[in-house]
N, C-alpha and C positions, 0 to 999 in steps of 0.2 A: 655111578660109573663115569670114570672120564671119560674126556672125548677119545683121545687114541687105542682105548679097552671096547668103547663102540665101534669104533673102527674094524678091533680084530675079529667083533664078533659077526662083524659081518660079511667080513673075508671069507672066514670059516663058514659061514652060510650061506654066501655064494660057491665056495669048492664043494662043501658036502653035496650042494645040488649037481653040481660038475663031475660025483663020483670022485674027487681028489680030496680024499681023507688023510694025505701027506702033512704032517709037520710044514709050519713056512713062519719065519722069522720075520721081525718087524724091516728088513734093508729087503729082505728077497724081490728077487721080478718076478711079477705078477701073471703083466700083457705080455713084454716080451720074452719071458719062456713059454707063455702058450697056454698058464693056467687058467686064465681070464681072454674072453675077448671082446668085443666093443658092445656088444648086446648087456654083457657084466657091468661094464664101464658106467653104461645109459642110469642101470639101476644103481651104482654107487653115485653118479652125482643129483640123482633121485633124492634116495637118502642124506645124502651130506647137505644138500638146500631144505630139506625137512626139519631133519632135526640140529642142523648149528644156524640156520635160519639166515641164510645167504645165497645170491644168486652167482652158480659158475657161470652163464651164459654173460654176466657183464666183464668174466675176465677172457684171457685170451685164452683160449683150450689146449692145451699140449698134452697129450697122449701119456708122455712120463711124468707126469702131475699126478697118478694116476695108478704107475708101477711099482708100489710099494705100500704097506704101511706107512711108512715115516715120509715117504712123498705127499702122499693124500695128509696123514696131519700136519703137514707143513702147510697145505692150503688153508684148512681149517686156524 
């Protein structure tokens, strides 16, 4: 699986725990519509230093780094 299909799958398993079983495309807002919120955030950059084996904490943290599929694998 690539990295941006891990990405998706774990969006979707961050919303289904959210009860938000809605459709959401790889550009959608995330945080700032309200379907994530910072407690989400903690466990995707959990994830994304696990498994692409890199630390966010040495980059500068910005919140819309964060609001997307395509933002988050732009980090990666």
């Amino acid at each position: 699986m690539e990295g941006k299909e891990k990405i998706r799958v774990l969006i979707r398993d961050v919303l289904n725990r959210r009860g938000d079983l809605q459709p959401f495309g790889d550009g959608d807002s995330l945080i700032f519509s309200g379907r994530i919120d910072s407690l989400n955030v903690l466990e995707i950059v959990g994830f994304l230093e696990r498994e692409f084996q890199f630390e966010i904490s040495e980059m500068d943290f910005d919140q819309t780094q964060f609001d997307s599929v395509d933002s988050i694998a732009a980090l990666v």
